[in-house]
N, C-alpha and C positions, 0 to 999 in steps of 0.2 A: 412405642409411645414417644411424645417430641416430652424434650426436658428443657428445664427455664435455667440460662446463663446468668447469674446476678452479676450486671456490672459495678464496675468498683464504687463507680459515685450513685449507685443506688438506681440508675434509671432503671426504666423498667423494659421487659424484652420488646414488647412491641414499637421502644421506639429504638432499639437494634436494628430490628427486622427493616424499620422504614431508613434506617443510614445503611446499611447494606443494602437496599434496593437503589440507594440514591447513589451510591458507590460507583452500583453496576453500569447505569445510567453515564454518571462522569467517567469512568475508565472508558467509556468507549467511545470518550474524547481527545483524552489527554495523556491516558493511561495511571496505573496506580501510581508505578516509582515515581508519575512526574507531582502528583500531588502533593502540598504541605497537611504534611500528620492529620488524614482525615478521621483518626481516632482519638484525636487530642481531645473535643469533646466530652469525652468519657473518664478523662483524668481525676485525678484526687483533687479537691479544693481547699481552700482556707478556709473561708467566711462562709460560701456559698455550699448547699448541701450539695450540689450538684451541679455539671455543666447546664442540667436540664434545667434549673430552679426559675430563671428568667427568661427563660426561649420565648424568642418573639413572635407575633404575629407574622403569618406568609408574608413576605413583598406584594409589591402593587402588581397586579393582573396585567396582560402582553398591553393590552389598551394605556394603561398609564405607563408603561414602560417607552411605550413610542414618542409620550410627550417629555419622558425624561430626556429620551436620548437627542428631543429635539434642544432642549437646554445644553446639554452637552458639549452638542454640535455648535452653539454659539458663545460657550465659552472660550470653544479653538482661538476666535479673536482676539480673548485676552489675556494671550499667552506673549505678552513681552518678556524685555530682560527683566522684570522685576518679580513677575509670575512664574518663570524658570527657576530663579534663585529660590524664592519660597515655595515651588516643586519639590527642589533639589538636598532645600534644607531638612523637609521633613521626611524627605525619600530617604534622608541616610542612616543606615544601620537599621537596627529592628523598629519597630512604632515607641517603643520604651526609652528608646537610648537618649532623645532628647529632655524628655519629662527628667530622667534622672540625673543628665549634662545641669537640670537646671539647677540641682542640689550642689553643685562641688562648693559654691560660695559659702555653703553649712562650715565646711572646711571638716577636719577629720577628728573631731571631737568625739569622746564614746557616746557622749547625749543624743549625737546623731543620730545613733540607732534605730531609735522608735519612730522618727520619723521615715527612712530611709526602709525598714520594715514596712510599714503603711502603705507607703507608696508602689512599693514591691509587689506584696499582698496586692494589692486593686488591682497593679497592669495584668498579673498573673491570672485572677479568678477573671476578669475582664475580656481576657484573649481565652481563657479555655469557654467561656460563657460564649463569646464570640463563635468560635467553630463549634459548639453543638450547635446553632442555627444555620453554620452555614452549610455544612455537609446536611444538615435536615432537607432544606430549602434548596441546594444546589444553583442559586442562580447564576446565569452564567454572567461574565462580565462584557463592560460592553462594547468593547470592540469586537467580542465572539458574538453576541446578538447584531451587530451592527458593523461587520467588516468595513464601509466606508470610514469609522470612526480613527481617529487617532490619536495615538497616546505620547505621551511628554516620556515615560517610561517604563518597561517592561509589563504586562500583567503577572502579577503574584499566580502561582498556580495552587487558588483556591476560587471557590466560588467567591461569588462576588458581595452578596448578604448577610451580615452586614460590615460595614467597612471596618478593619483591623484597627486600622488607625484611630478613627473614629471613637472605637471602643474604650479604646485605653488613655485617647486624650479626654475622655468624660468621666473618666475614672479618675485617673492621673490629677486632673485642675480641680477638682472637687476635693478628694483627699487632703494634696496642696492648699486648696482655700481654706480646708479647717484649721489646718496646722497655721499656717500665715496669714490670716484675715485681712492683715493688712495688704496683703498684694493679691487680694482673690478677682479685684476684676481683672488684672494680667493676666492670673493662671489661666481663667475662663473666656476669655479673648484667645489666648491661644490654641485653646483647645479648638475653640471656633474655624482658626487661622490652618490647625492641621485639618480638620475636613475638609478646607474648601482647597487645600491643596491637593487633596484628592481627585475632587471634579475638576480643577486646572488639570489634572493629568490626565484626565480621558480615563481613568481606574475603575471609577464606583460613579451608580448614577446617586443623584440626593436623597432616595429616598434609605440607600445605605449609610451613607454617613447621617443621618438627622436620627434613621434605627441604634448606629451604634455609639454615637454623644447618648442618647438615653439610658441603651443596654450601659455605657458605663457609669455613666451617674447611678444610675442603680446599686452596679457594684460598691461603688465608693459608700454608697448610705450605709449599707453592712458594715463597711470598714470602719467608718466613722463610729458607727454603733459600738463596733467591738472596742475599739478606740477610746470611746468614752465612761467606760467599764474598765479599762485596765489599770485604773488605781496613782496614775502620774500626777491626777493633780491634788492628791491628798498633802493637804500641809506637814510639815517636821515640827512636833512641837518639840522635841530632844533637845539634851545639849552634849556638847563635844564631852569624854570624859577625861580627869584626869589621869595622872601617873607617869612613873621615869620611860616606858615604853610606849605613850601615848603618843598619837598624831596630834597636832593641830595645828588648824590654817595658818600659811606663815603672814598674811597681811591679815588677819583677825576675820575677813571676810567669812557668810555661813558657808558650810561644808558643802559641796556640789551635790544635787540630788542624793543626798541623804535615806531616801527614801525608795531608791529604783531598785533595790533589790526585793521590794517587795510586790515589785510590779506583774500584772498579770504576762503570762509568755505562753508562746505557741506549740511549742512539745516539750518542753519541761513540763512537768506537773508542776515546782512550784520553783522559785531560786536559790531553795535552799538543798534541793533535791541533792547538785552534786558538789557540794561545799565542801572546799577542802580543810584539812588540816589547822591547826594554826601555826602560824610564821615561827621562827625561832626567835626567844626572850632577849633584848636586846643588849640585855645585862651579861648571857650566856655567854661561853667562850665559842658557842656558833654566829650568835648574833654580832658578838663585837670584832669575828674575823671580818665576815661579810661584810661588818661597817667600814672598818679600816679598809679593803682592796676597792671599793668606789673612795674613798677619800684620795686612797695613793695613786689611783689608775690615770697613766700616763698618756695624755691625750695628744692626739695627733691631726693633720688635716683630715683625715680621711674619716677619723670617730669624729670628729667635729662637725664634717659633711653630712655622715648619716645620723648623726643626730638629730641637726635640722631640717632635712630632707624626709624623716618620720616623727616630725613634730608638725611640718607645714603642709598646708593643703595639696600640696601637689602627689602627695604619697595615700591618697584618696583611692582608698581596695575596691570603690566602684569604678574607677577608670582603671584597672584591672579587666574586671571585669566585662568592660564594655571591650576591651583588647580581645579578650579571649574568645567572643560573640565576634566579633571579626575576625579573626583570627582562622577561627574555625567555620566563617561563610551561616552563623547560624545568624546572622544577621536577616538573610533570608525565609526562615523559621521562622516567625512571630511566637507559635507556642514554644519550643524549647528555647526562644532564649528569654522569654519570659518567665521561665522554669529556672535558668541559670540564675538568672536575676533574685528569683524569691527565697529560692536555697539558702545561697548566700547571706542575704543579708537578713533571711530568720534566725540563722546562723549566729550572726551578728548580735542578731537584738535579743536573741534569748542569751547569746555568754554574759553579755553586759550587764544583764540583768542577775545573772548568777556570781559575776567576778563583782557585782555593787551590793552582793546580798554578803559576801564576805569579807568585804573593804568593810563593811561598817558592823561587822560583827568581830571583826579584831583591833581596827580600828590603830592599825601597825604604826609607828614613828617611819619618818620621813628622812633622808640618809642628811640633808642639812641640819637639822635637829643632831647628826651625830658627827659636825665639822666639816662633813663634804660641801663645797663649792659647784652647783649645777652649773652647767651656759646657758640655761634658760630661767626662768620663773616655775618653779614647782607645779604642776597640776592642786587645784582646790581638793584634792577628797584622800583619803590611805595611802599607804603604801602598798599594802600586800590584799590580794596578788597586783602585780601588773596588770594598768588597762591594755597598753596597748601588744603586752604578751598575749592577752586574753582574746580581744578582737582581732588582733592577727591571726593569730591560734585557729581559732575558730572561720574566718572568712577563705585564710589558705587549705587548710582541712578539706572546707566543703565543695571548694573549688579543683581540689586535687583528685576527689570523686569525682566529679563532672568532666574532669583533661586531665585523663590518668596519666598520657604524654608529658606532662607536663608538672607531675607532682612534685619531684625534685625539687624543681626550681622554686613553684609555688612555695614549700613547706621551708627554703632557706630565707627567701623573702620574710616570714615572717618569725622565722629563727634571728634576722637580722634586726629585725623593727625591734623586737625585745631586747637583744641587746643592748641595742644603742642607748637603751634609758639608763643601762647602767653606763656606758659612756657620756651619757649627759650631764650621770650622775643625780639622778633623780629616783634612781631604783635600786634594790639589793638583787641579790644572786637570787635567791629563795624567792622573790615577788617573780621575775620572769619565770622561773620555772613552774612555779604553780599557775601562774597563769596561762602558758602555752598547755598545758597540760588539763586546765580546765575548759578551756576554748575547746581542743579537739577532742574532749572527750563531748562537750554539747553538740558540737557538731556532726559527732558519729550517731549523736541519737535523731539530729536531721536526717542524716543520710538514710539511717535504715525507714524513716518514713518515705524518705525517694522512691526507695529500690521498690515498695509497693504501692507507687499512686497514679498506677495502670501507664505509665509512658515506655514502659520497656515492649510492650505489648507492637508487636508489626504486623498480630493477624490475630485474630478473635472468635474464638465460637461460637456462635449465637443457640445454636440447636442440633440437638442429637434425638436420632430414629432409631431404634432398635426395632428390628423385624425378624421375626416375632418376637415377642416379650415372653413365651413361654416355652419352655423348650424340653426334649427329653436327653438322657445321655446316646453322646452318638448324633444326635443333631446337629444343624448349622444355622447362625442367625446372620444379620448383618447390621454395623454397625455406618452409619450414613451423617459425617456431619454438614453441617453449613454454618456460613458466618462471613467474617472479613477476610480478606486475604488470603483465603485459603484454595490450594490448586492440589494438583497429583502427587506432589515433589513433597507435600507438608508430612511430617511425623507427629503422631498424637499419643501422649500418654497416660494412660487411665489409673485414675484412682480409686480403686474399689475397698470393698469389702465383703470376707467370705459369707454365706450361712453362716449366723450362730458367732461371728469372728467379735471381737472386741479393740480391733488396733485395724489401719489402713494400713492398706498393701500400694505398691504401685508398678505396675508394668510399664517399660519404658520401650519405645517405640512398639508399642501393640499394634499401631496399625500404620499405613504410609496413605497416602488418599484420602481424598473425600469418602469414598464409599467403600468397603472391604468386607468379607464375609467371615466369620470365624467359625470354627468347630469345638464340640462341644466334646471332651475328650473325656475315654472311660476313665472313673475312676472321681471325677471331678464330685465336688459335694455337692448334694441334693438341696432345695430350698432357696431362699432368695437372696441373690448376688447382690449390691447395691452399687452403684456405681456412683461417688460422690464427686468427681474431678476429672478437669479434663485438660491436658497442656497442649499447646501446640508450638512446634519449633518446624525449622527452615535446614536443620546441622543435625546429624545424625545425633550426635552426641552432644548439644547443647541442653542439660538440663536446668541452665539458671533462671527459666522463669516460673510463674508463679501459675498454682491451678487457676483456671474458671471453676467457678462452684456450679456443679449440677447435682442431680436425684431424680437417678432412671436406675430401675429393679429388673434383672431378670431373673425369671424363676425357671428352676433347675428339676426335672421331676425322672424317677429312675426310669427304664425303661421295660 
């Protein structure tokens, strides 16, 4: 009997069956390794229920495709210096890198956040929305239809429908216009500006870029939707409260978002979920050590340096980020580093939201308030915990999952940034610490939604045949799967359970191949086997991925 693979984002098997036929088709172009992740598609989403949710309409039929390519062919001409450079601008780094270059002028405020999320969110659901249509569709690109054709630079090795860039610039300047209304015809000129840099380069014909400006506006309306739901523009009618350990603003100005701790967030359940402790009484003989060692702490060029070096823009964990996307060539990847991107900076916006849900539920004194002299001007809102322990906390955490290589460094980066507040003199000892500590533990609750939203996946089961389905003892049946990626070399491990059993069992390399036959050995229990799981690994001994869900029964009868 064939059994149905649920994939992660809910599609449904028949449109499996039709991306693995379309697979078969492309590899025997290009081959698989050379493809970008033609199961990204199939990924976890934010907004969107699914890669499938927006899939486009086919492309234009061979007939209109001849009058694209005739366009094409007469843009060659206006390909000067000025059309290279606006090539070359949009060609760098992933389709995302620019839209989020555009934010560094936000500069590195925790408010950031929610926009900085947003933004995220869209290129993310955008680009995986993106490759379900194009591995659906397979078009090829058009210098492959059209060898005489030529290009400004490289073609991406994906199909061609619809354009990447495309997608996440109509996401990206949308999202952007709600957030900044006032610069929305910029954002949306430039979106404009990145498709047509596409057809300057001989990449995509227009009927790909014009599909993926739509596909991503689309996405953005989700975001926007969710956006508009999540509680930021509810007024603060409150007021600051009194007392000897209270905060209050030191230019009388109202409290900074007062209110963001109540803000809706993406895998937290709510921001008070992981709310720590309260601070130590500032009256304590703990409170008034901590006061005194920022009072007395003995400042130097170098604490003076990194103080305002993670007080100023240029210490921006998105330009980080865009480092490490280069760094590691995923520049090339639209979908994982569109994934690195959203991690992150969910990462981000959900600590903020949990380090503002307990800034104003303790509502801590300020270390000026207890004679310390800062080098800069106080931040408007609490003391404890630390923001920017918190958002470091949490953006290095989630990044250290993504470039494990590289954790080290990431997690002292952000061990640093929290210091230095208390070199700045803005922070006590007890605000960094709960804050690094609240950051990565949000961030660990990021991660574990990573580890399952289908990107670890390099080969897929679409369908499993058991022949026969009934068997006696002493018998032999055969197990036959099919799917992605799968050849001779693959190990599958099955999840069953007995007759009668009440807990899953799992046999690990039960079978090697697509197709194998097994025996039904004496002794074995009578009645129906169920098979609920199915892994597939490449390493003998890799078991960290995650079942496909199946339900195929054999029945077992004595003989």
């Amino acid at each position: 009997m064939k059994t149905k693979i649920i994939c992660r984002t809910g599609c449904r098997l028949r449109e499996l069956v039709l991306i693995g036929l379309v697979l078969v088709t492309l590899g025997s172009k290009i081959g698989w390794a050379q493809q970008v992740e033609p199961l990204a598609g199939t990924w976890k989403t934010w907004v969107l229920t699914s890669g499938s949710q927006l899939r486009l309409p086919p492309p234009p039929d061979s007939g209109a495709t001849v009058a694209e390519i005739a366009q094409l062919r007469a843009l060659e001409s206006e390909r000067d210096v000025a059309a290279r450079d606006l090539i070359n601008f949009w060609d760098t780094s992933d389709p995302g890198f620019r839209w989020v270059e555009m934010t560094y002028s936000l500069g590195a405020g925790a408010a950031n956040a929610r926009p900085l999320a947003l933004l995220n969110v869209a290129i993310y659901d955008a680009t995986i929305a993106a490759w379900d249509s194009k591995y659906i569709f397979n078009r090829p690109r058009p210098s492959q239809a059209d060898p005489s054709l030529s290009t400004v630079v490289p073609d991406p090795h994906s199909p061609s429908y619809p354009s990447e860039h495309a997608a996440v610039a109509g996401a990206a300047s949308e999202v952007l216009a709600y957030l900044f209304p006032a610069q929305a015809k910029f954002y949306r000129d430039k979106a404009e500006e990145a498709g047509r840099s596409r057809l300057l380069a001989g990449v995509h014909y227009p009927s790909d870029v014009k599909a993926g400006l739509e596909l991503g506006r689309a996405v953005a309306t989700l975001v926007i939707e969710w956006a508009r739901k999540d509680g930021s523009d509810k007024p603060w009618t409150g007021s600051v409260p009194t007392g000897p350990c209270a905060w209050r603003p030191e230019t009388g100005a109202p409290p900074a978002t007062p209110l963001a701790g109540t803000w809706r967030t993406w895998v937290l359940k709510s921001g008070d979920q992981l709310r720590p402790g309260p601070p130590p009484d500032c009256n304590s003989d703990a409170g008034k050590g901590e006061a005194a060692k920022v009072k007395d702490f003995q400042r130097t060029f170098n604490t003076n340096e990194a103080a305002f070096y993670w007080q100023g823009p240029r210490s921006i964990w998105n330009r980080v980020i865009s480092q490490k996307i280069a760094e590691y060539r995923l520049d090339e990847n639209p979908p994982r580093a569109a994934r690195v991107r959203a991690i992150a900076n969910v990462a981000w916006y959900d600590t903020f939201v949990a380090c503002w849900d307990a800034k104003y539920t303790y509502w801590q004194i300020r270390p000026y308030q207890q004679g310390a002299t800062p080098v800069f001007p106080t931040p408007n809102h609490p003391s404890y915990p630390g923001a920017h322990a918190c958002n470091s906390g949490a953006t290095a955490w989630a990044l250290a999952y993504l470039f494990p290589r590289d954790a080290e460094a990431l997690n002292r980066q952000a061990e640093e940034a929290a210091e230095s507040r208390i070199w700045a003199g803005i922070h006590y000892r007890s605000d960094t610490d709960a804050g690094l500590a609240l950051g990565r533990s949000v961030a660990q609750l990021v991660i574990e939604r990573a580890k399952k939203d289908g990107s670890q996946f390099e080969s897929l089961v679409i369908d499993l045949k058991l022949t026969p389905t009934t068997v006696q003892i002493g018998d032999s049946f055969t197990a036959t799967m099919s799917g992605l990626n799968l050849n001779e070399r693959t190990y599958f491990d099955i999840r069953f359970r007995r007759p009668d059993g009440t807990t899953d069992e799992v046999a690990f390399n039960a079978q090697r191949g697509i197709s194998a036959g097994h025996a039904v050995l004496m002794g074995a229990a009578t009645g129906t086997w169920v098979i609920n799981g199915v892994r597939s690994h490449e390493i003998i001994n890799d078991f960290s991925g995650d079942f496909a869900t199946v339900s195929a029964t054999l029945t077992v009868s004595p003989r």
